[in-house]
N, CA, C and O atoms as a GROMACS GRO file, in nm:
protein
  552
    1UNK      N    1   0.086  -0.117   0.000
    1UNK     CA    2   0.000   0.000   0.000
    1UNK      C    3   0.090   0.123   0.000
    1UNK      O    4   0.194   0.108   0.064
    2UNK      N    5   0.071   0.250  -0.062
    2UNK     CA    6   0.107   0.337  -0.046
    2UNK      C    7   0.064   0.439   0.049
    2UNK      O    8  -0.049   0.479   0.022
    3UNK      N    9   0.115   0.495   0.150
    3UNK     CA   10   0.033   0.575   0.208
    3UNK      C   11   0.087   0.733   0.195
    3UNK      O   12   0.031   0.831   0.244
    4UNK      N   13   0.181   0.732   0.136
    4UNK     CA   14   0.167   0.912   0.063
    4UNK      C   15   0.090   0.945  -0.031
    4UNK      O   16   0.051   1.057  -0.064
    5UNK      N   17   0.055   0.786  -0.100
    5UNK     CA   18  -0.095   0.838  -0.188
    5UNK      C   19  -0.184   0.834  -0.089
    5UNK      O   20  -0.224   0.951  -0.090
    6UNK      N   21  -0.242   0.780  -0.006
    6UNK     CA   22  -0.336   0.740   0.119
    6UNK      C   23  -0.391   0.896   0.118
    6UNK      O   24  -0.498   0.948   0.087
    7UNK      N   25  -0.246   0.953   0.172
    7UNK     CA   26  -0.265   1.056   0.228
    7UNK      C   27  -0.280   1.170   0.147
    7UNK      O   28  -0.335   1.268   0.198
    8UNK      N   29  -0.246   1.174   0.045
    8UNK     CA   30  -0.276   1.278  -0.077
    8UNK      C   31  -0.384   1.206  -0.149
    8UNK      O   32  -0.412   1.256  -0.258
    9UNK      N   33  -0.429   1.135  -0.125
    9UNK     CA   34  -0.583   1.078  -0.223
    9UNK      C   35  -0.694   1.120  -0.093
    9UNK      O   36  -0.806   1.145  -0.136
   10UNK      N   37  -0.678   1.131   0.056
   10UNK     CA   38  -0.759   1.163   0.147
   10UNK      C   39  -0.741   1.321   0.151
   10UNK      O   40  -0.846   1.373   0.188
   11UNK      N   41  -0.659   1.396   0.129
   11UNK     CA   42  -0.692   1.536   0.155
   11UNK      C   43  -0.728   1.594   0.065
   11UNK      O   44  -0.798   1.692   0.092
   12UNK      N   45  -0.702   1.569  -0.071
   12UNK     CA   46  -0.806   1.593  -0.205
   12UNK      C   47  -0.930   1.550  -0.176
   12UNK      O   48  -1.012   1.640  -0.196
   13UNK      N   49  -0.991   1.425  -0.128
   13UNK     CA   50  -1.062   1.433  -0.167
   13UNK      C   51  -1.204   1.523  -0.059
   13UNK      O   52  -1.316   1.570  -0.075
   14UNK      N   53  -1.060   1.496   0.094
   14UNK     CA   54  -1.162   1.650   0.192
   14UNK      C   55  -1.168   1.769   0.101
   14UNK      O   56  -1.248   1.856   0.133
   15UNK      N   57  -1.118   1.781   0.024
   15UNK     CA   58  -1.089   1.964  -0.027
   15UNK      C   59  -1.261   1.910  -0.158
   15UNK      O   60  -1.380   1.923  -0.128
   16UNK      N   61  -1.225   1.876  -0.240
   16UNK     CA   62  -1.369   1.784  -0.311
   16UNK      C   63  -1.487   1.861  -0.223
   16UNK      O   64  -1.543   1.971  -0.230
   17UNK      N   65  -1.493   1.735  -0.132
   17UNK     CA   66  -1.609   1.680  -0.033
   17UNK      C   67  -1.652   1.874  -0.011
   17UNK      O   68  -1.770   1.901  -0.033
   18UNK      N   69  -1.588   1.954   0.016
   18UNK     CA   70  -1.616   2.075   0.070
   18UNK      C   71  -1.656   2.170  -0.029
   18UNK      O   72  -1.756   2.242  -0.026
   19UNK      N   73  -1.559   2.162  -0.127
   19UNK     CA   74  -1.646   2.220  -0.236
   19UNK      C   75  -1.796   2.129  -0.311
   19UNK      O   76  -1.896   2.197  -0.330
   20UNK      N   77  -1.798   2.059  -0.328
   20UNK     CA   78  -1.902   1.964  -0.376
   20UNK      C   79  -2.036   1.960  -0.262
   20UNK      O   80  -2.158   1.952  -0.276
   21UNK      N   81  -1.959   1.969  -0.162
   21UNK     CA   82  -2.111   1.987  -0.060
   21UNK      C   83  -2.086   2.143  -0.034
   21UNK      O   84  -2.185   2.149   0.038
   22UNK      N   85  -2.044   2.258  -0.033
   22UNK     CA   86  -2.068   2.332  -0.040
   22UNK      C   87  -2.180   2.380  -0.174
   22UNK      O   88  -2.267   2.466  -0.158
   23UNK      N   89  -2.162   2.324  -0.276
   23UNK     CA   90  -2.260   2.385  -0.402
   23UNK      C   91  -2.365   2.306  -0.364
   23UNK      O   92  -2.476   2.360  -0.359
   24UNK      N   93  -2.353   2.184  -0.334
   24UNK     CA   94  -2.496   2.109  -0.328
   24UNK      C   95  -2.604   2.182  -0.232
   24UNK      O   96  -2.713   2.234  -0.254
   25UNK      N   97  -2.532   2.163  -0.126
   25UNK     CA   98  -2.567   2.198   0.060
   25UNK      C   99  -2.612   2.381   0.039
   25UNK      O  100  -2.711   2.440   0.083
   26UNK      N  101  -2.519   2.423  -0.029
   26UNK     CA  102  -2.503   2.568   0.006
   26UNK      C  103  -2.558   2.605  -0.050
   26UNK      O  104  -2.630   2.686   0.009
   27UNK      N  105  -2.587   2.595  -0.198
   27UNK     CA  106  -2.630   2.694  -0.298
   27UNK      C  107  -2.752   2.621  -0.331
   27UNK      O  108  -2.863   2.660  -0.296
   28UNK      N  109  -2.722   2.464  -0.430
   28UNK     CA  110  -2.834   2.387  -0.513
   28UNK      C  111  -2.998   2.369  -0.448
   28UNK      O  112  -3.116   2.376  -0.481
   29UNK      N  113  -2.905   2.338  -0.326
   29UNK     CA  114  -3.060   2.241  -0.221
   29UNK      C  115  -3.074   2.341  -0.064
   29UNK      O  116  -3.152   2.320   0.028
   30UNK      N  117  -2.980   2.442  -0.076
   30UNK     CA  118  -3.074   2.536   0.022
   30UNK      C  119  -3.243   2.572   0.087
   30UNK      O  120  -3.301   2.606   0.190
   31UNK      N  121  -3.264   2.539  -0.042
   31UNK     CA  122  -3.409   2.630  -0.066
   31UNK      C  123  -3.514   2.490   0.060
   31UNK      O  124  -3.607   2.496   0.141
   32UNK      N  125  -3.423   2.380   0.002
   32UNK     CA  126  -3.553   2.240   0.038
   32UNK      C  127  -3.459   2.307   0.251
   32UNK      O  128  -3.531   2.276   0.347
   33UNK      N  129  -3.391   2.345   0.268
   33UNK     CA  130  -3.402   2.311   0.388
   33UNK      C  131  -3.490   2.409   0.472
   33UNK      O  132  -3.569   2.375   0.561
   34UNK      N  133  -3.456   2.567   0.420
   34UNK     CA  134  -3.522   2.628   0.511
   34UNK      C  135  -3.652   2.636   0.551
   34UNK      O  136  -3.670   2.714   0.644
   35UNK      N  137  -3.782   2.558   0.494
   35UNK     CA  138  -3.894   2.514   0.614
   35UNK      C  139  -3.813   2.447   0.748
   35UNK      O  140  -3.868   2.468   0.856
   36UNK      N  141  -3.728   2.393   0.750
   36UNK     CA  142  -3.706   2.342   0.857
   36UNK      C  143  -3.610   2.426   0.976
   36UNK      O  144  -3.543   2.377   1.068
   37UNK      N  145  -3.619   2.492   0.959
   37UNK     CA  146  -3.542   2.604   1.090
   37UNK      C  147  -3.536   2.525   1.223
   37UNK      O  148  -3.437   2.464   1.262
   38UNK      N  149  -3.601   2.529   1.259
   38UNK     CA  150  -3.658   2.431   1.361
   38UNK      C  151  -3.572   2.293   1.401
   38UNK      O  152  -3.574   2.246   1.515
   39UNK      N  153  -3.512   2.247   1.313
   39UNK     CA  154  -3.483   2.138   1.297
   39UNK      C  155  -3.307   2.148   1.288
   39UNK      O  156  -3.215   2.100   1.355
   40UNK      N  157  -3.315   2.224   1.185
   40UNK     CA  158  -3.105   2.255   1.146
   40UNK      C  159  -3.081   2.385   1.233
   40UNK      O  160  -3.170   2.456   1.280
   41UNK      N  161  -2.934   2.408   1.248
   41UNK     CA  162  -2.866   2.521   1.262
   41UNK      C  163  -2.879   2.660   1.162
   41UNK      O  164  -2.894   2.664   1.040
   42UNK      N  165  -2.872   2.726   1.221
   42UNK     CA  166  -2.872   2.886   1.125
   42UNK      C  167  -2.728   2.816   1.033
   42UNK      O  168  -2.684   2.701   1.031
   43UNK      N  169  -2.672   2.967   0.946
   43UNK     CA  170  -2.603   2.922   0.925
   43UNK      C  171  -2.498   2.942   1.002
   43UNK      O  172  -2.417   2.857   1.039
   44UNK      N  173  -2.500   3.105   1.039
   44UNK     CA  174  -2.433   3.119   1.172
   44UNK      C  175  -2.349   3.056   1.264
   44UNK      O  176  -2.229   3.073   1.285
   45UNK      N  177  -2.448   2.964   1.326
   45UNK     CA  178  -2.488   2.849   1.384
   45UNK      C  179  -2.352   2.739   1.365
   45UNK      O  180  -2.279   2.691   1.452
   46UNK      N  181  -2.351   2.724   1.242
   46UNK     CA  182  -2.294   2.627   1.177
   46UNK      C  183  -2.163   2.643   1.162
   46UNK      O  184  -2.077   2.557   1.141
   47UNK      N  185  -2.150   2.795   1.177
   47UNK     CA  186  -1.976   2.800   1.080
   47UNK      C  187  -1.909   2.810   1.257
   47UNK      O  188  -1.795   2.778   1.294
   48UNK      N  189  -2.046   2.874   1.356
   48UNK     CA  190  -1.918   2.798   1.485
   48UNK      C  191  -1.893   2.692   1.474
   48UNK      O  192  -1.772   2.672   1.470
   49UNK      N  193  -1.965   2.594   1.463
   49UNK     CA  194  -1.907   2.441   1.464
   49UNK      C  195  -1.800   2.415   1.384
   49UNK      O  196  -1.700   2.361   1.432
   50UNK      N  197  -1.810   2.458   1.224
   50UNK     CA  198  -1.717   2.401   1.152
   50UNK      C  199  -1.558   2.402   1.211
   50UNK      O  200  -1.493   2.335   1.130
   51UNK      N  201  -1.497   2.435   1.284
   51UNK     CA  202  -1.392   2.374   1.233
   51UNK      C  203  -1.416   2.214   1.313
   51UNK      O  204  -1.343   2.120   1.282
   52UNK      N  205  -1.486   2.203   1.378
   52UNK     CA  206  -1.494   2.032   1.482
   52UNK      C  207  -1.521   1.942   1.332
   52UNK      O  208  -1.491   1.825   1.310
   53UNK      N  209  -1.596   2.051   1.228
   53UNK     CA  210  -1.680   1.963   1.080
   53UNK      C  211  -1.545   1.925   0.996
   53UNK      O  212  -1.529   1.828   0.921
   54UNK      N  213  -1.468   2.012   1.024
   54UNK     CA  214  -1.324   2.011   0.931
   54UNK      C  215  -1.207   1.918   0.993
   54UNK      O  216  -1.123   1.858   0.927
   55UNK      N  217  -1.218   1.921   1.115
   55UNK     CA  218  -1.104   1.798   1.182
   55UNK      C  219  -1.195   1.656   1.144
   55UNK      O  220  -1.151   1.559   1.083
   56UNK      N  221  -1.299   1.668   1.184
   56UNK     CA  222  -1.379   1.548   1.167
   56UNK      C  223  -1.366   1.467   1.002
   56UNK      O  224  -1.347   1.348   0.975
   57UNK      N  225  -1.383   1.575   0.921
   57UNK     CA  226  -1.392   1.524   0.763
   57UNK      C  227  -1.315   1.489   0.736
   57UNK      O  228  -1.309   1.392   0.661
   58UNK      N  229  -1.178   1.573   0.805
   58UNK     CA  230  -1.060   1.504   0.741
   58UNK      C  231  -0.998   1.350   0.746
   58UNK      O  232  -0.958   1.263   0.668
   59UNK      N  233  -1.018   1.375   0.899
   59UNK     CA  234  -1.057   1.200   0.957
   59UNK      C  235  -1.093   1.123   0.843
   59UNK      O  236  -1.024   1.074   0.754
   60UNK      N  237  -1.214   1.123   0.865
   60UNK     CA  238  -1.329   1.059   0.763
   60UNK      C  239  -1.240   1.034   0.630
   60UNK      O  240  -1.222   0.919   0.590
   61UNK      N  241  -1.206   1.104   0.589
   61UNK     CA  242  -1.171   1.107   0.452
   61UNK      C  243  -1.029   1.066   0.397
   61UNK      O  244  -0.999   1.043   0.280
   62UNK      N  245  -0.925   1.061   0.538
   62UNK     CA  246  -0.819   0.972   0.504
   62UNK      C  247  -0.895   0.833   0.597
   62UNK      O  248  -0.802   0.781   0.659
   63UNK      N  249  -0.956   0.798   0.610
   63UNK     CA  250  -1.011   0.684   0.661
   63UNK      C  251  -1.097   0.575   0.534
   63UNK      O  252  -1.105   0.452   0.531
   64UNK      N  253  -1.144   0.665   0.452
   64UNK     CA  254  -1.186   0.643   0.320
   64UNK      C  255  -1.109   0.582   0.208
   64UNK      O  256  -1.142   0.491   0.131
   65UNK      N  257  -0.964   0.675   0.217
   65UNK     CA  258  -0.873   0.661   0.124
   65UNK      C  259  -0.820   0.538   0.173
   65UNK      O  260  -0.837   0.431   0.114
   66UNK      N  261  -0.772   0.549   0.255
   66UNK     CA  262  -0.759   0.428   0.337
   66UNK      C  263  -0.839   0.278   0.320
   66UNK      O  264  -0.778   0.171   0.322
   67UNK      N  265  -0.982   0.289   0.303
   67UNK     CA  266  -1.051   0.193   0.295
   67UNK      C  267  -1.066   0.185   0.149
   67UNK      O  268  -1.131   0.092   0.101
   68UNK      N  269  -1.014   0.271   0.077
   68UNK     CA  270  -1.023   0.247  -0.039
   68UNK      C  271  -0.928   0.173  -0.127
   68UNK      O  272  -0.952   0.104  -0.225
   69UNK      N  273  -0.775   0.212  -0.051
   69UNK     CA  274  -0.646   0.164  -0.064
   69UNK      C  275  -0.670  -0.045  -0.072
   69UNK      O  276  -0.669  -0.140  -0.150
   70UNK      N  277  -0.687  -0.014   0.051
   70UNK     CA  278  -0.737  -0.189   0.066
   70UNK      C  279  -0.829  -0.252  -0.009
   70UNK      O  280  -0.808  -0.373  -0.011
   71UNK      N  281  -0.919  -0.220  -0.068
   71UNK     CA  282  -1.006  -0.240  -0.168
   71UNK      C  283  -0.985  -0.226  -0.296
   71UNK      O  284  -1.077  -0.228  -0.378
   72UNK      N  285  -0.841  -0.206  -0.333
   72UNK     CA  286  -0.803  -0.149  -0.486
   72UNK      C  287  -0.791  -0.255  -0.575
   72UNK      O  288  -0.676  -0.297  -0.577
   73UNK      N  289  -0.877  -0.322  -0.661
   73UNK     CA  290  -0.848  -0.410  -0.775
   73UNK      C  291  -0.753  -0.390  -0.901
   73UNK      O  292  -0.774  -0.470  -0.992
   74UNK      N  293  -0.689  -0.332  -0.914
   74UNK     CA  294  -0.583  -0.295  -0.983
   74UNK      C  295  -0.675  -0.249  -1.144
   74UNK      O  296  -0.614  -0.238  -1.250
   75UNK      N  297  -0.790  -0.233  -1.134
   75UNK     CA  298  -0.835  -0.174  -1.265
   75UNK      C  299  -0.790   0.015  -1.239
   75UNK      O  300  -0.709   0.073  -1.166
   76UNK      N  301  -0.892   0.060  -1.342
   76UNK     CA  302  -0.863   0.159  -1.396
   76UNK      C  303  -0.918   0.271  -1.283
   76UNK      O  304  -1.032   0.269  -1.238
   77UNK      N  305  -0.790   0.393  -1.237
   77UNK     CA  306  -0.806   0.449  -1.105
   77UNK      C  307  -0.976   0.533  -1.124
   77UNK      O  308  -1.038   0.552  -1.019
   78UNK      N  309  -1.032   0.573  -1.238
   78UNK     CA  310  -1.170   0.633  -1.256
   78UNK      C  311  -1.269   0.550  -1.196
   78UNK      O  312  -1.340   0.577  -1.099
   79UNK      N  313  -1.264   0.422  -1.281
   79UNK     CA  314  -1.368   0.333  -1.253
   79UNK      C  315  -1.363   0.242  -1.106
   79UNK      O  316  -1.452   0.182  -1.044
   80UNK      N  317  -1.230   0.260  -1.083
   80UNK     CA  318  -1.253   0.214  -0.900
   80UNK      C  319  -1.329   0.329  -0.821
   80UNK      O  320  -1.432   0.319  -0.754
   81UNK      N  321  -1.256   0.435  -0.844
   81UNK     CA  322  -1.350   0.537  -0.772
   81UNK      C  323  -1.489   0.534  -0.760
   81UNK      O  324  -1.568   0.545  -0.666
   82UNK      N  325  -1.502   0.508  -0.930
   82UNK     CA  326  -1.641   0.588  -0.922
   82UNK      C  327  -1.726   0.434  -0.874
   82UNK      O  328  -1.847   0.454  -0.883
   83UNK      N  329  -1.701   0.307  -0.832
   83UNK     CA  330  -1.776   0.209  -0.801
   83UNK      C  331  -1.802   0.240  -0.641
   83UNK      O  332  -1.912   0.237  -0.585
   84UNK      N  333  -1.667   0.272  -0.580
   84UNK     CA  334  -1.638   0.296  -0.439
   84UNK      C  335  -1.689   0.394  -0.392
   84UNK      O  336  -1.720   0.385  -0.273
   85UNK      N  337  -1.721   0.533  -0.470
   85UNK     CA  338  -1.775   0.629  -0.444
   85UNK      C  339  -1.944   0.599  -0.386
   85UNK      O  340  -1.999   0.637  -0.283
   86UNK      N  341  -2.004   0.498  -0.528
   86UNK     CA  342  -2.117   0.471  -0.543
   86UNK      C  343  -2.193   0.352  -0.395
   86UNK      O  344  -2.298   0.340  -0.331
   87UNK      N  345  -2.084   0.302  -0.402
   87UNK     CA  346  -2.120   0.193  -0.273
   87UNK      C  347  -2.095   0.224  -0.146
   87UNK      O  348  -2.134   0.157  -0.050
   88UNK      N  349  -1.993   0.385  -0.136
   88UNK     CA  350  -1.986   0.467  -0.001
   88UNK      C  351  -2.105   0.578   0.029
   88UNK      O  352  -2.146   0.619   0.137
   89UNK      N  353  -2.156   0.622  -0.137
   89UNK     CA  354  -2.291   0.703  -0.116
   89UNK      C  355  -2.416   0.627  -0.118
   89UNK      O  356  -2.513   0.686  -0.070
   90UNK      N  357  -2.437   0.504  -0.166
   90UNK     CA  358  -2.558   0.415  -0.132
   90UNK      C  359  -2.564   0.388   0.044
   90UNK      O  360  -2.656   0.400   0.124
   91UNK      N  361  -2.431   0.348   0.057
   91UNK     CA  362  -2.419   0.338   0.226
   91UNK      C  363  -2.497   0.419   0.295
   91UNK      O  364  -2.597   0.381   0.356
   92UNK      N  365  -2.436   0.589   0.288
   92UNK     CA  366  -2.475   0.702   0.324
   92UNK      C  367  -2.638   0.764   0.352
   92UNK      O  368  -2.694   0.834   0.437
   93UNK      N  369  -2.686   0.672   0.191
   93UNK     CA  370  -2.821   0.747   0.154
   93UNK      C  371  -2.885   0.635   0.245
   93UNK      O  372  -2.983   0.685   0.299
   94UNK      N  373  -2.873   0.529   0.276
   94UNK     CA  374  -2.942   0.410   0.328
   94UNK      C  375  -2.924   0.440   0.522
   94UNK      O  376  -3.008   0.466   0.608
   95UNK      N  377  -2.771   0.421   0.531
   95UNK     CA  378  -2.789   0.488   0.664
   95UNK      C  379  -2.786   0.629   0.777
   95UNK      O  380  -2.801   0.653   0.897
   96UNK      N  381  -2.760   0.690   0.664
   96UNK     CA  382  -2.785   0.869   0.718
   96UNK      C  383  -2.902   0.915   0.681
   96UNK      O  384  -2.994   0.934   0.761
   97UNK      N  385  -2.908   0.939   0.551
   97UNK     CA  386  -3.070   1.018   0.528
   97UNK      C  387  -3.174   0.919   0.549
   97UNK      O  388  -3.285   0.968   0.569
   98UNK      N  389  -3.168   0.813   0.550
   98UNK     CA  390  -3.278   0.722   0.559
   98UNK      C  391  -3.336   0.736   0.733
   98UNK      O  392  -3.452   0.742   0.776
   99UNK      N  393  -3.204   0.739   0.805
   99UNK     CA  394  -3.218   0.757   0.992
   99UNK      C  395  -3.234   0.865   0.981
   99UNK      O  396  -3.342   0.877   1.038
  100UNK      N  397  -3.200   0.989   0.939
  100UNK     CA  398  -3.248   1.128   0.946
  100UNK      C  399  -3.354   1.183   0.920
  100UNK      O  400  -3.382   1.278   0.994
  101UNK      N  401  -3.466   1.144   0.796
  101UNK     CA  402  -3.563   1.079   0.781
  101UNK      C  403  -3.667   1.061   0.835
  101UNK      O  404  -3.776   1.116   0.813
  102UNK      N  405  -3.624   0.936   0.951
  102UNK     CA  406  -3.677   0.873   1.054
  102UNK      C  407  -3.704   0.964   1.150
  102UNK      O  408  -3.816   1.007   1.177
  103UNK      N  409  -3.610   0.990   1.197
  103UNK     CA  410  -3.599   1.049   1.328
  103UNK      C  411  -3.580   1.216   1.356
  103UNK      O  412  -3.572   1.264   1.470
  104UNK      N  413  -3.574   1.298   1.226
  104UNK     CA  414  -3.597   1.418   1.198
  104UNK      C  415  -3.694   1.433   1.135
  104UNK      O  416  -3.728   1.370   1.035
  105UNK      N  417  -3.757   1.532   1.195
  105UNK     CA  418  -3.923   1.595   1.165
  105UNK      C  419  -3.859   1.671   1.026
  105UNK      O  420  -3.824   1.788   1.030
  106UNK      N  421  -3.850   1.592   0.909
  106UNK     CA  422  -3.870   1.682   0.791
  106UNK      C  423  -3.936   1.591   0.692
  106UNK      O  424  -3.960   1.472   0.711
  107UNK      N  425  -3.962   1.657   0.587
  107UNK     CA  426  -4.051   1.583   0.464
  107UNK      C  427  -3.957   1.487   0.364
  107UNK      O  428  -3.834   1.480   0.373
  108UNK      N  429  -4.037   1.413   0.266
  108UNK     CA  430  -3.990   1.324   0.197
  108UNK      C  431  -3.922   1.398   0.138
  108UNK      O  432  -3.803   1.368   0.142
  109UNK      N  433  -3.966   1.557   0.038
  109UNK     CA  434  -3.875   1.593  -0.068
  109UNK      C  435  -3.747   1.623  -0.031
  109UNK      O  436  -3.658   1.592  -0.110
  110UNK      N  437  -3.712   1.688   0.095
  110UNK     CA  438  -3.637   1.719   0.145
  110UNK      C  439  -3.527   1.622   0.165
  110UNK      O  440  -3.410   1.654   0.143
  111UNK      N  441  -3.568   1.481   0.215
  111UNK     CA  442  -3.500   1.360   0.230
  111UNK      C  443  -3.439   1.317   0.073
  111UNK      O  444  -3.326   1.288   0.034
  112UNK      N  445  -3.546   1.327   0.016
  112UNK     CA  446  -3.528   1.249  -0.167
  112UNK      C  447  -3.424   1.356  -0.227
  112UNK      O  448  -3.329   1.308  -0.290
  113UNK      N  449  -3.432   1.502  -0.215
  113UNK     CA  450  -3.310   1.546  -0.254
  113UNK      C  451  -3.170   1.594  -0.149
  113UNK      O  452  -3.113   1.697  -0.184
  114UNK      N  453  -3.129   1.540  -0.055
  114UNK     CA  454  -3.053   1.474   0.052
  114UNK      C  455  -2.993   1.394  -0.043
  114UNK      O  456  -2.898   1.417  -0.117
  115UNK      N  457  -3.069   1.288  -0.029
  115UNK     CA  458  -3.046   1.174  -0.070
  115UNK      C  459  -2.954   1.158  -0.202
  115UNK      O  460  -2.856   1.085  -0.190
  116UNK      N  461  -2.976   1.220  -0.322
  116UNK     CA  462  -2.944   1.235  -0.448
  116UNK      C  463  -2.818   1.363  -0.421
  116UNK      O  464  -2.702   1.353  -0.460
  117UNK      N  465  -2.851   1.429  -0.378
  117UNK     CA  466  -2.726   1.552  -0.333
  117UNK      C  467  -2.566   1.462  -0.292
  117UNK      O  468  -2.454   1.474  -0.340
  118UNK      N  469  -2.635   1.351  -0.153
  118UNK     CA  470  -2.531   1.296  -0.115
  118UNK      C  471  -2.443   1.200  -0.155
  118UNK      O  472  -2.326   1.189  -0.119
  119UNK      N  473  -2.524   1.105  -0.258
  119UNK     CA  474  -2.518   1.041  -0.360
  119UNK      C  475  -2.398   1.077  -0.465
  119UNK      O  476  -2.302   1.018  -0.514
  120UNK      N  477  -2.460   1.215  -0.472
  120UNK     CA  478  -2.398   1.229  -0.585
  120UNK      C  479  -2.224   1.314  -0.546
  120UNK      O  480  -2.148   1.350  -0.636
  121UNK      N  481  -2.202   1.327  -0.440
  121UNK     CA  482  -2.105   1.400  -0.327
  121UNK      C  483  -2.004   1.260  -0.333
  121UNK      O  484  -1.899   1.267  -0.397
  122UNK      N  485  -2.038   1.151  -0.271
  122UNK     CA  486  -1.985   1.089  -0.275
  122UNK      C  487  -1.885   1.015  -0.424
  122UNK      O  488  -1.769   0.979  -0.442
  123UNK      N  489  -2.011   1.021  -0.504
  123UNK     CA  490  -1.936   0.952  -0.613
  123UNK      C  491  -1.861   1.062  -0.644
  123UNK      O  492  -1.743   1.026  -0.651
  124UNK      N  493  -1.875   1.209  -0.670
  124UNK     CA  494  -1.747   1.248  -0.696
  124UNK      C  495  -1.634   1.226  -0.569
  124UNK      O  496  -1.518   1.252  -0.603
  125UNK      N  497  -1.649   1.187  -0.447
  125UNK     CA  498  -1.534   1.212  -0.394
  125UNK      C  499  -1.456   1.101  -0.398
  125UNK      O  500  -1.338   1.090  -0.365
  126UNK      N  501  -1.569   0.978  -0.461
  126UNK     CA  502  -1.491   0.839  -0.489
  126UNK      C  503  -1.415   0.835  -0.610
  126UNK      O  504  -1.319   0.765  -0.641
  127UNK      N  505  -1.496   0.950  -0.690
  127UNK     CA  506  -1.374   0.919  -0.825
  127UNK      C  507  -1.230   0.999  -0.801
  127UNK      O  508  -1.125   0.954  -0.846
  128UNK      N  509  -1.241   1.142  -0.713
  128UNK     CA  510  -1.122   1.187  -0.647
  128UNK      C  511  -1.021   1.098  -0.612
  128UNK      O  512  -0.902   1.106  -0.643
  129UNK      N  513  -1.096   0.982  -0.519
  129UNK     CA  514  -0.992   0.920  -0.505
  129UNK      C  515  -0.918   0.841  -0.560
  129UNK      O  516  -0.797   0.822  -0.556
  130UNK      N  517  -1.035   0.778  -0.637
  130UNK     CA  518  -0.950   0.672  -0.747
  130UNK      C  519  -0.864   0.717  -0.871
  130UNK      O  520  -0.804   0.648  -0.952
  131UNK      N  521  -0.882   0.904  -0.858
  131UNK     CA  522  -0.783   0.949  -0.956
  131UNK      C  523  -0.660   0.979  -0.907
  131UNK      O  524  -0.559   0.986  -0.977
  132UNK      N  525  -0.666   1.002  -0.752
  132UNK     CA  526  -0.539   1.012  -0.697
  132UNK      C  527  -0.441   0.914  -0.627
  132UNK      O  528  -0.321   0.929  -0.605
  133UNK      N  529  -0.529   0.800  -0.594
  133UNK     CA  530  -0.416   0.662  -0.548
  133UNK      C  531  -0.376   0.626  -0.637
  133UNK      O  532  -0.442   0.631  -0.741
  134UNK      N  533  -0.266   0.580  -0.633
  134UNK     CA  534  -0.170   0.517  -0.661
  134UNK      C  535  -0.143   0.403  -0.629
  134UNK      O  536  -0.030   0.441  -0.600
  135UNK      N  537  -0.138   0.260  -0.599
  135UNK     CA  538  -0.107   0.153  -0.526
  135UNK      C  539   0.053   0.166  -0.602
  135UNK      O  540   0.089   0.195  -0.716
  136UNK      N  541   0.137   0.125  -0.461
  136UNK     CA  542   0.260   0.091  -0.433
  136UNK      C  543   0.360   0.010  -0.520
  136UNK      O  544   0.344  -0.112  -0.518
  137UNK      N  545   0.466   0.063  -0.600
  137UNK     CA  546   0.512  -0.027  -0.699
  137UNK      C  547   0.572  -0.160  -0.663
  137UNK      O  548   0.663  -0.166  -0.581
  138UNK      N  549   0.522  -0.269  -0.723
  138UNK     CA  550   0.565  -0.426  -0.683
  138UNK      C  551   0.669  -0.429  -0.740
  138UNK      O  552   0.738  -0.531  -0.737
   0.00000   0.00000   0.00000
């Protein structure tokens, strides 16, 4: 395994993840959240938290690369991504928005474009990665 790709395929693909959910989150699908005030943070609100969101992601995201490293079939670095992406955002949509969903007082549309937002977050951050690992020369 390589882990200077590890580690340069995980902080690309935090830098990704932030822009990509920033347009989704921020700009695209704004509109579906604010009935719910009630429910989310201002935004205010939010940017105190972020940096705990930014140590956390990063985590996350060399933890990814990482899990992605180990999972590398030696095909083509696009099409690993974009499978890994797809089976880390099905994960996501099944056990985050689906429990959020559940257990947050908001509506289906709101969930259904979640859902597709996050979806689609992931697979780009899966193809990030699979454009930036490298596996280790034998």
């Amino acid at each position: 395994m390589n882990y200077t790709r590890v580690a340069l395929a995980g902080f690309a693909a935090w830098i990704v993840y932030f822009v990509v959910g920033g347009l989704v989150s921020g700009i695209l699908t704004a509109d579906y959240y604010r009935p719910y005030t009630a429910v989310y943070r201002s935004k205010d609100a939010v940017m105190s938290y972020f940096p705990i969101g930014i140590v956390g992601m990063l985590l996350a995201m060399l933890v990814l690369a990482l899990m992605y490293a180990k999972g590398y079939e030696d095909g083509s670095g696009l099409m690993e991504g974009l499978r890994f992406g797809l089976l880390v955002g099905l994960f996501v949509v099944g056990a985050v928005v689906g429990d959020e969903y559940v257990t947050l007082n908001i509506g289906g549309k709101l969930a259904l474009v979640m859902a597709a937002g996050r979806l689609f977050a992931w697979i780009i951050v899966g193809v990030t990665l699979g454009l930036v690992y490298k596996p280790a020369l034998r």
